[in-house]
Every structure is written in C-alpha cells, then in structure tokens.
RODO-2510 file (C-alpha; in nm, 4 decimals, decimal comma):
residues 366
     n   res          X          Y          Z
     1     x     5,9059     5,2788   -10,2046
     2     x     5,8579     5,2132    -9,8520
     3     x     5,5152     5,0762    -9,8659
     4     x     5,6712     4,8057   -10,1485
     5     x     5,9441     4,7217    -9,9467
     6     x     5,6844     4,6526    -9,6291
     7     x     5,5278     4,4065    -9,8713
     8     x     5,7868     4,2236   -10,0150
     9     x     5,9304     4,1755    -9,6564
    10     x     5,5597     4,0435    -9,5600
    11     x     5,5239     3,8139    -9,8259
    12     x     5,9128     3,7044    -9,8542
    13     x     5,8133     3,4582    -9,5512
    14     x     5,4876     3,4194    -9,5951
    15     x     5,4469     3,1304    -9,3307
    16     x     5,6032     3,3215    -9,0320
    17     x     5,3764     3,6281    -9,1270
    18     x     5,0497     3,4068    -9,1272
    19     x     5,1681     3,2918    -8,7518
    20     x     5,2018     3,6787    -8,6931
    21     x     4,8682     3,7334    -8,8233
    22     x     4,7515     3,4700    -8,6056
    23     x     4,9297     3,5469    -8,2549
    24     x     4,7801     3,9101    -8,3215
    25     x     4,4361     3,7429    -8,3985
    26     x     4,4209     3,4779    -8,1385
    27     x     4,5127     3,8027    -7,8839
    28     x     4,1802     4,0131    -8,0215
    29     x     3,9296     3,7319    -8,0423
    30     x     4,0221     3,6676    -7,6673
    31     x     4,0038     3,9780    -7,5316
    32     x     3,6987     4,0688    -7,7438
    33     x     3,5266     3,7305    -7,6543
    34     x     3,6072     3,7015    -7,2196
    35     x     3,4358     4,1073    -7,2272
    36     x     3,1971     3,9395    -7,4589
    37     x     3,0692     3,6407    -7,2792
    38     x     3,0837     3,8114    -6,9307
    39     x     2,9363     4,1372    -7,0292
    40     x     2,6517     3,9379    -7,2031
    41     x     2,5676     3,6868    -6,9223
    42     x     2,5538     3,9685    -6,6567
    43     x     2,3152     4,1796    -6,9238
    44     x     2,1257     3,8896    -7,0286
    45     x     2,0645     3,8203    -6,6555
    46     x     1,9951     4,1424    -6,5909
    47     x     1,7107     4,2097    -6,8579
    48     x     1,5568     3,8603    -6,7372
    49     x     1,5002     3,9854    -6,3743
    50     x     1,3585     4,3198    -6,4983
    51     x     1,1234     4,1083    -6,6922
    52     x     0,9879     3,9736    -6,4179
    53     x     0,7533     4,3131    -6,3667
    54     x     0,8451     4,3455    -5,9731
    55     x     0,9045     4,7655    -5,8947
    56     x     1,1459     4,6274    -5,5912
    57     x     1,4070     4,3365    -5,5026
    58     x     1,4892     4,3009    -5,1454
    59     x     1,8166     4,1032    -5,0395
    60     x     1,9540     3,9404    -4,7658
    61     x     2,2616     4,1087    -4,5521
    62     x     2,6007     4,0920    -4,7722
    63     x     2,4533     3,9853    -5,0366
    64     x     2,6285     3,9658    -5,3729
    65     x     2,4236     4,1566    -5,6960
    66     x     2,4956     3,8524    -5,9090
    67     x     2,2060     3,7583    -5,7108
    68     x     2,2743     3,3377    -5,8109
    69     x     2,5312     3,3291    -5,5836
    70     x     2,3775     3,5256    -5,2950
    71     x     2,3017     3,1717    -5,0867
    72     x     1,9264     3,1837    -4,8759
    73     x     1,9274     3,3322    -4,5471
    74     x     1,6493     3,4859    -4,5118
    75     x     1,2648     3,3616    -4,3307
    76     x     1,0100     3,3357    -4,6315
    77     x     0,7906     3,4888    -4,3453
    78     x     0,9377     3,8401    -4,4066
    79     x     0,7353     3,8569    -4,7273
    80     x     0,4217     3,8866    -4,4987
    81     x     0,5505     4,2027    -4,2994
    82     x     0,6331     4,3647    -4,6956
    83     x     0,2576     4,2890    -4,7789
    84     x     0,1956     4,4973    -4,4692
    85     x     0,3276     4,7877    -4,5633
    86     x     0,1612     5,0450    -4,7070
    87     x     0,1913     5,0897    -5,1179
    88     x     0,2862     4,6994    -5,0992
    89     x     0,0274     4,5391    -5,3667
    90     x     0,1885     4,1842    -5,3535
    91     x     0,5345     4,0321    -5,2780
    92     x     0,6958     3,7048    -5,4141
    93     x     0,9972     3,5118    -5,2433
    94     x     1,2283     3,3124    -5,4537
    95     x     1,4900     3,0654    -5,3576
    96     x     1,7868     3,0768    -5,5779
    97     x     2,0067     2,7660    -5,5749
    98     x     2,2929     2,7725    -5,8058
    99     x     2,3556     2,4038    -5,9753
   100     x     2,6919     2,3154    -6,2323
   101     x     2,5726     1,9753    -6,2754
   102     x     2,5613     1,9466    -6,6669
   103     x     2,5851     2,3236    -6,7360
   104     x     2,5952     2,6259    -6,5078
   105     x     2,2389     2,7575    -6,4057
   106     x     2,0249     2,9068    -6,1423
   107     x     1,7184     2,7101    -6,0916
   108     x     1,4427     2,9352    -5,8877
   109     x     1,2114     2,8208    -5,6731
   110     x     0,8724     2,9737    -5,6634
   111     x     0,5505     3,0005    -5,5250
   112     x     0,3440     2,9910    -5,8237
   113     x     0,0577     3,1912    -5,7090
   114     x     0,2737     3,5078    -5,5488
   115     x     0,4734     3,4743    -5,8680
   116     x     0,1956     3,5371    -6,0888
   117     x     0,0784     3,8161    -5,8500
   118     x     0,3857     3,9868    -5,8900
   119     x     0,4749     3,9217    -6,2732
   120     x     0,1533     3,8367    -6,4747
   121     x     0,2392     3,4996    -6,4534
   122     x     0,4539     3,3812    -6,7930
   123     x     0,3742     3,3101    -7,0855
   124     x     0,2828     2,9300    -7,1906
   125     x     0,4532     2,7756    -7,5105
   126     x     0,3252     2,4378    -7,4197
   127     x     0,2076     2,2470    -7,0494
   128     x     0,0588     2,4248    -6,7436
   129     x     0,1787     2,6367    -6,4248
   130     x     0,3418     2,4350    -6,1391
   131     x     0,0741     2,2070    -5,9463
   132     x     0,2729     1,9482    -5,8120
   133     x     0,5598     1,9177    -5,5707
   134     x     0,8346     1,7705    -5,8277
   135     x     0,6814     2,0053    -6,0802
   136     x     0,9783     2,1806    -6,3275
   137     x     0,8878     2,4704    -6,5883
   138     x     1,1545     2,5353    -6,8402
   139     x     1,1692     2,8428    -7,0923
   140     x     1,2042     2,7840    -7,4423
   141     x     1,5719     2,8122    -7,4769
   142     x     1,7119     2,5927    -7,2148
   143     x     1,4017     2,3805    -7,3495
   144     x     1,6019     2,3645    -7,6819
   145     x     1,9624     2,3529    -7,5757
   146     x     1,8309     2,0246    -7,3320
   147     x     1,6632     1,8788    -7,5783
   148     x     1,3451     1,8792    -7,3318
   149     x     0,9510     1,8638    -7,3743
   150     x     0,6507     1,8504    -7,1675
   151     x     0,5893     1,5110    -6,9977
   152     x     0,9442     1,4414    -7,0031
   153     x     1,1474     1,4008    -6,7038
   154     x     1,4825     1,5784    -6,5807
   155     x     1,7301     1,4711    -6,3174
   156     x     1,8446     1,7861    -6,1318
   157     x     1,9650     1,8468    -5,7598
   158     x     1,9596     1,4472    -5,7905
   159     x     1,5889     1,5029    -5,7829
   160     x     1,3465     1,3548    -6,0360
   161     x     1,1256     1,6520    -6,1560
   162     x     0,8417     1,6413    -6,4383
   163     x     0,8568     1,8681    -6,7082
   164     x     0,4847     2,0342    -6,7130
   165     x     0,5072     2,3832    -6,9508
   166     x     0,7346     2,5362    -7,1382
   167     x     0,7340     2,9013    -7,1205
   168     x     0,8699     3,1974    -7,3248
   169     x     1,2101     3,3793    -7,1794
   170     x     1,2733     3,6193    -7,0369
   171     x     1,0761     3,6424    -6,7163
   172     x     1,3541     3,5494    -6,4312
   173     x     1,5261     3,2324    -6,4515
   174     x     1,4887     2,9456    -6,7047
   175     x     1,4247     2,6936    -6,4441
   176     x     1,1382     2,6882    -6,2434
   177     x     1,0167     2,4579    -5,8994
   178     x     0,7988     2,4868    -5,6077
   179     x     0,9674     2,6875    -5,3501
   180     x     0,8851     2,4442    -5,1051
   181     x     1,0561     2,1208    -5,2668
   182     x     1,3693     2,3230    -5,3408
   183     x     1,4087     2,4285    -4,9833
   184     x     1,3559     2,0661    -4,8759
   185     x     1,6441     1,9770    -5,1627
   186     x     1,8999     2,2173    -5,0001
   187     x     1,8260     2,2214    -4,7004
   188     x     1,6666     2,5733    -4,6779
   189     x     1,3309     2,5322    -4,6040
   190     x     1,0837     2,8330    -4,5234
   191     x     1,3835     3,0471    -4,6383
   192     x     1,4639     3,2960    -4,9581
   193     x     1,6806     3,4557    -5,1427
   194     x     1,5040     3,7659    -5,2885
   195     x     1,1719     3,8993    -5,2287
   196     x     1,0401     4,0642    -5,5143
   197     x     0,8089     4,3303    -5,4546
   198     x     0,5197     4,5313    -5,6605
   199     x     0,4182     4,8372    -5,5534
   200     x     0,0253     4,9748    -5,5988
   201     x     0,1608     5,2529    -5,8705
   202     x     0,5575     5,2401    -6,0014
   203     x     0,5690     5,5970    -5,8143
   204     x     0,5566     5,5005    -5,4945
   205     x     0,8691     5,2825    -5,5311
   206     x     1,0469     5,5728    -5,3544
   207     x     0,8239     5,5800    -5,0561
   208     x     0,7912     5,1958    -5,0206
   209     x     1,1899     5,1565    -5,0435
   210     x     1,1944     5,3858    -4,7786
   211     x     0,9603     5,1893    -4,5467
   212     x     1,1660     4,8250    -4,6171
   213     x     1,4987     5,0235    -4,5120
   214     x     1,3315     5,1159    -4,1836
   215     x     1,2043     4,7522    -4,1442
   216     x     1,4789     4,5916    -4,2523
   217     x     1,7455     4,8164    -4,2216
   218     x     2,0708     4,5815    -4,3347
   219     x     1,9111     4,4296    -4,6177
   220     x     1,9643     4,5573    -4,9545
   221     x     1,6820     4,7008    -5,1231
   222     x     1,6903     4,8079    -5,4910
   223     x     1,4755     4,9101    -5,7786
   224     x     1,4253     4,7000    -6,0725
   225     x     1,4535     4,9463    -6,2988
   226     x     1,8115     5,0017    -6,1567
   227     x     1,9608     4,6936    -6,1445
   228     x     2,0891     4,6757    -6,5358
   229     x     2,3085     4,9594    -6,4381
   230     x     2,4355     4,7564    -6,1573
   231     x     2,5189     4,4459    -6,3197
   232     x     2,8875     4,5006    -6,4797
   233     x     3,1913     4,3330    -6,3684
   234     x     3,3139     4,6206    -6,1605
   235     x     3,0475     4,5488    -5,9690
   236     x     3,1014     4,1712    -5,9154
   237     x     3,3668     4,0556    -5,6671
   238     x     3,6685     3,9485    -5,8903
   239     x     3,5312     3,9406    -6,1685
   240     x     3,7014     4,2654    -6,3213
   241     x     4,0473     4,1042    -6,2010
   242     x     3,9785     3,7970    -6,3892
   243     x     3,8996     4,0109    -6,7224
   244     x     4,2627     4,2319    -6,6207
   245     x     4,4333     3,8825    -6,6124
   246     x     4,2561     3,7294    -6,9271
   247     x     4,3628     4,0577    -7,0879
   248     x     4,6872     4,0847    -6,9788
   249     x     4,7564     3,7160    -7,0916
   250     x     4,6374     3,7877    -7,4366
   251     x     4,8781     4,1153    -7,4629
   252     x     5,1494     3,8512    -7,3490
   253     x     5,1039     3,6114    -7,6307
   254     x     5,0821     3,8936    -7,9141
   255     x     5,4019     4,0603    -7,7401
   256     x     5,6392     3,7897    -7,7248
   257     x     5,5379     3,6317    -8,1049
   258     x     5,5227     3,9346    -8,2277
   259     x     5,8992     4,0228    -8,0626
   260     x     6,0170     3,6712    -8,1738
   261     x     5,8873     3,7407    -8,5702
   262     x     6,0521     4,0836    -8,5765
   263     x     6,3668     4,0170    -8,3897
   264     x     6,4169     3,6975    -8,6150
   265     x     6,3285     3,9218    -8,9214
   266     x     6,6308     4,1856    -8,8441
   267     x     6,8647     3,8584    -8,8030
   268     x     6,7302     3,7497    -9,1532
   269     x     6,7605     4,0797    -9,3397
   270     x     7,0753     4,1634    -9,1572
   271     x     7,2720     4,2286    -9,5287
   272     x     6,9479     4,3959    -9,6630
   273     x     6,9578     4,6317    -9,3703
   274     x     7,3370     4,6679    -9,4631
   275     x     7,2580     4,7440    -9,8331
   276     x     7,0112     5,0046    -9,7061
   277     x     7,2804     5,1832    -9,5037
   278     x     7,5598     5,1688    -9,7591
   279     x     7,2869     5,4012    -9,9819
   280     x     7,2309     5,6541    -9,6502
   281     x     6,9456     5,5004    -9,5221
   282     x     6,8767     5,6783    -9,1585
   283     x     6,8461     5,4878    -8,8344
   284     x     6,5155     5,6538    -8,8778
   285     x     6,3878     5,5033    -9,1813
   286     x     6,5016     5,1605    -9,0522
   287     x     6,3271     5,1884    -8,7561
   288     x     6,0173     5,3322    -8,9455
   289     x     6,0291     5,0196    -9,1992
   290     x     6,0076     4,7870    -8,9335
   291     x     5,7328     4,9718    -8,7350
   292     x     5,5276     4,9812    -9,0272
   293     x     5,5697     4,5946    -9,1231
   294     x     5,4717     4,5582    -8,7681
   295     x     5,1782     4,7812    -8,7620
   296     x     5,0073     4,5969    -9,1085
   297     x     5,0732     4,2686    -8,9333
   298     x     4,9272     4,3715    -8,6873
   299     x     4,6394     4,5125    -8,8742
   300     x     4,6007     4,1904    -9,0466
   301     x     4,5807     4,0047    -8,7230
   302     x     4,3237     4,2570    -8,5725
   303     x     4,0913     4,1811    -8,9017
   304     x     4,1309     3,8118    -8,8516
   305     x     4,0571     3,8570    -8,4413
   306     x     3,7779     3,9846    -8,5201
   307     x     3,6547     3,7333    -8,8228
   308     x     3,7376     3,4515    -8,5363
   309     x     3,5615     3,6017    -8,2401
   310     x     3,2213     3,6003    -8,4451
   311     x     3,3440     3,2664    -8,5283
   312     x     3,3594     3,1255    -8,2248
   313     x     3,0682     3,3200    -8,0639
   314     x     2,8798     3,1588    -8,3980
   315     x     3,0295     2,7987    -8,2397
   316     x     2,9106     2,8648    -7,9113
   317     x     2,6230     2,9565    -7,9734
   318     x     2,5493     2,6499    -8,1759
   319     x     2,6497     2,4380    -7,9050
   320     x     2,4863     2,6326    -7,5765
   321     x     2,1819     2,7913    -7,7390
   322     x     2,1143     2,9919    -7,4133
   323     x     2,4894     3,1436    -7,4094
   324     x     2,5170     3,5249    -7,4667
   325     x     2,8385     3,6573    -7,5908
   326     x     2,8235     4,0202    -7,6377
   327     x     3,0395     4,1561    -7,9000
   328     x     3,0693     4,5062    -7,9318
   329     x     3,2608     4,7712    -8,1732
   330     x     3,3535     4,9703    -7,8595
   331     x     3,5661     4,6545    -7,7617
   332     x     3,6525     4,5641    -8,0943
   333     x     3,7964     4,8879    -8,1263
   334     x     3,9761     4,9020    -7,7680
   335     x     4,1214     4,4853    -7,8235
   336     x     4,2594     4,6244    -8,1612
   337     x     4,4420     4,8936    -7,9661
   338     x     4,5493     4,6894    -7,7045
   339     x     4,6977     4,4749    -7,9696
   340     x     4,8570     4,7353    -8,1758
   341     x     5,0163     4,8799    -7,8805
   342     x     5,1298     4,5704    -7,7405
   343     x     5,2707     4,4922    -8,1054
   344     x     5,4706     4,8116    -8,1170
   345     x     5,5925     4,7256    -7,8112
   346     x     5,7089     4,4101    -7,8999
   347     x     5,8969     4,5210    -8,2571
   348     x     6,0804     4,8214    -8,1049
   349     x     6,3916     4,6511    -7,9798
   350     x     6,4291     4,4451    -8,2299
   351     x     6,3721     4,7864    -8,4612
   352     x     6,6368     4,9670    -8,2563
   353     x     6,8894     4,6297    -8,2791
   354     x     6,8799     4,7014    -8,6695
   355     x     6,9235     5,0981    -8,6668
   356     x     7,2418     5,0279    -8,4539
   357     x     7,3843     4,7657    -8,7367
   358     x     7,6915     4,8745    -8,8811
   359     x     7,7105     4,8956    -9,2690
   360     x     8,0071     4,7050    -9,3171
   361     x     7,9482     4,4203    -9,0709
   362     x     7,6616     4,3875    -9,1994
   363     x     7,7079     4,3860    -9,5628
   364     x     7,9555     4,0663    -9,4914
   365     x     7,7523     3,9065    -9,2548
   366     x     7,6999     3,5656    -9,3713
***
C-alpha cells in the first residue's frame, strides 16, 4: 500500500517531479563531473611527465607540483653541475610557460638533443625533430583538436612558429619549441623550470637524489615514479577548496528544490494527509510516506545525474579532444550520497509540517 501511494503521489504531478528529478540530477552530474575533469587533468598530466623516461625531476625553490604554473627561476647552467655528479647519465632542462590564449596549455621548451638523451626522443607521426629556431612539434591530439598539420603555421606567444612533426602523446607536454626562442619570448632566457634527470641504472635514483639535495639543498627533488601519487587536488594550492565550494553549491541547489517540491506537496495533499489521519494513520507513517517519495526522487535524479555526466563528458570531449574527464563509480557512488542526504535533508521539515496537521483542519481545508 505504501509503495502505491509513493507512486500515485509521483506521478499525480508529473511535471514538478521531472524538475525534482532534474534538480537531483543537475546536483550529481556536477559534482561527479568538477572531481571528474580535475582529477583527470592532474592524472593525465601526471602519466605524460612519467612518460617522458627521466628517473628524477628537479625544481626550483617554492615551487608548485602542478609543475605549469611553477614560473622559471632557475640558470639552465645548473644542468651541467647534475651531469657532474656521479650516477648522472644525462640531464634535460625545460622551460614551462603556461599560455590561455585560445585554450589553456603548457607549451615546453626544449633542447632537442638533451631531450632525446633523456627520453628516447618521441615518436614521429609525421615531420622531423626541432631544427630551427621558430620550430613547433605538436602531439597528435592537440594536432586534431587544432585542426593542425605539418608545414602549417601557428600563432602562439604572438610568435609565428612552423609546424615541423607531429608526434604521438604522451611524452611531456603537447607543445614543443626550442628552449632558447621561448626564453627569448618570455623573457627568461638561459633559465628553466625543471631539470629532468636520468640516472646510469633506475637504482641509483636513491643515491643520486641524495647528491642533488646536498647540491642544491632548497630545490625540490622528486622521483618520477612518485609523482602520480603526488598529483591530487589536496596537493594543489586551492584547488581542494574550489571542489568543497563546487560541491557544496550543488548540495545547495538539490536542497532547496528538493525542500520547495516537498513542502509544496504537503500544502497540496493537505486533505489527503487529513483523510489518512481520520483512518489512524501515525505521525510515523506520514513522515515515512514522504521520506520515501523523497528518497525514489531522489533515486531517479541520481540515475539521470549520472546518464548526463557521461553526457556531457561525451560533449566535451567532442569539442576539446585533448580534455580528460575522469568519471569514476567511487564518485558516482559518493555524489549519489551526497545527494540523497542532502535530499533527506531537504524533505524532513516539510515531512514533520504534515505529521503535526490536525485531522479536522485538515479534512476542511480548502
């Protein structure tokens, strides 16, 4: 009996529960999709500079681990006193300069030949390595989401540069220029962001970290094969407070629509409630009526959260090829709760208003 009432309340308005459904949806696709998108950018970034083959990356002082944003202090010539040191087999500098012009990107500047030293070099789709000053290497995604090919030309740091190869992600960046000309561009020249190191055997990464931390003993220094684990957002300034607030703006939208629909369904059923308490219906079994509409709208909404955040990440992904949203059931399963809770939250004064209802009143309320 319960479960049929639940129902016909449900369906007895069926527009105001389908704005239900989607308050409660709209709240799980954007929790599930800002966790998504950030937690995929820093992995995706994070798998890309492991794939670059270096053992080591060295840092300048107060330097951020979303390493885009770390600026270029350092002299390029402290990659000569790294070479020095004993298990050192090569070491690479790279300039990072992070450009929103036309999408958000980190465009690395290289010195071909120490690059290749250190990674194997990459992997050629199309074109050649960088020869040239104004020289630009793209990978194969930001290739397709640009629309670019080799021989074409690309406007960046309001700097002409000449598309020569096309390589295969996942080595580093997905922009690629001499070292040199980038410094010139932004006014860091002979300076670096990172060093990236490669040790004679992976086993003496140990003893050679040991060695840069007495050479350089404020700069950060950390293993490759490390810095996945370091790349979440409660390790990036601010970032976990702007997931809290995302969060916390989502639970506010379910809360209040979800308070609205309920409180505005007790005001409707007001002589139904009555009829139910003139045959002995409990404040109990009011309250549980209403809990239970609330939690299948709210289960309805959590299905259609989900069905729109692979939606959207589907979208997205159509429009900014080399976007990574990562959607997982462990958040699924946590923005469902959030939503539930918040929902239950919502309906329970509006539940309680309708235990307290007196029979008669409202049996002649009009």
């Amino acid at each position: 009996m319960m479960g049929h009432l639940v129902l016909r309340n449900l369906f007895h308005r069926p527009v105001r529960t389908l704005i239900g459904v989607l308050a409660v949806g709209v709240e799980v696709a954007l929790v599930v999709l800002i966790v998504g998108l950030t937690s995929g950018i820093l992995q995706e970034t994070a798998k890309r500079i492991e794939g670059i083959g270096a053992d080591i990356m060295v840092q300048a002082p107060a330097a951020q681990i979303l390493i885009g944003f770390s600026g270029s202090p350092m002299p390029i010539k402290i990659a000569d006193r790294l070479a020095e040191l004993k298990f050192v087999q090569s070491v690479a500098p790279a300039l990072l300069q992070f450009n929103s012009t036309g999408g958000v990107e980190t465009i690395w500047g290289i010195d071909p030949q120490s690059f290749r030293d250190v990674s194997n070099g990459f992997v050629f789709l199309q074109g050649r390595d960088l020869e040239e000053p104004d020289d630009l290497l793209i990978d194969d995604w930001a290739a397709k989401a640009k629309k670019l090919k080799v021989g074409d030309t690309y406007n960046l740091l309001n700097h002409d540069w000449h598309v020569v190869g096309i390589v295969e992600h996942g080595k580093a960046g997905r922009l690629f220029v001499p070292i040199t000309t980038l410094g010139d561009l932004v006014g860091a020249r002979e300076k670096a962001t990172i060093f990236l190191v490669k040790c004679t055997r992976p086993e003496h990464a140990d003893d050679v970290i040991a060695e840069i931390k007495d050479l350089l003993p404020n700069h950060p220094v950390r293993p490759l094969k490390e810095f996945m684990t370091l790349m979440n957002s409660t390790n990036i300034p601010g970032l976990q407070t702007f997931i809290n607030a995302m969060i916390a703006l989502a639970v506010s939208i379910g809360l209040l629509v979800i308070f609205l629909t309920m409180y505005t369904t007790v005001l409707e059923r007001t002589r139904d409630i009555g009829v139910l308490k003139s045959l002995g219906a409990s404040k109990l079994l009011i309250v549980r009526a209403l809990l239970t509409e609330t939690a299948l709208l709210c289960l309805l909404g959590i299905a259609a959260g989900v069905g729109l955040s692979y939606l959207v990440r589907a979208g997205f992904l159509a429009l900014f090829p080399t976007l990574t949203i990562l959607i997982t059931p462990g958040w699924i399963f946590r923005a469902g709760l959030i939503a539930l809770a918040g929902a239950l939250f919502g309906a329970s004064y509006p539940a309680w208003v309708a235990s307290r209802k007196d029979a008669v009143q409202a049996l002649s309320y009009d």
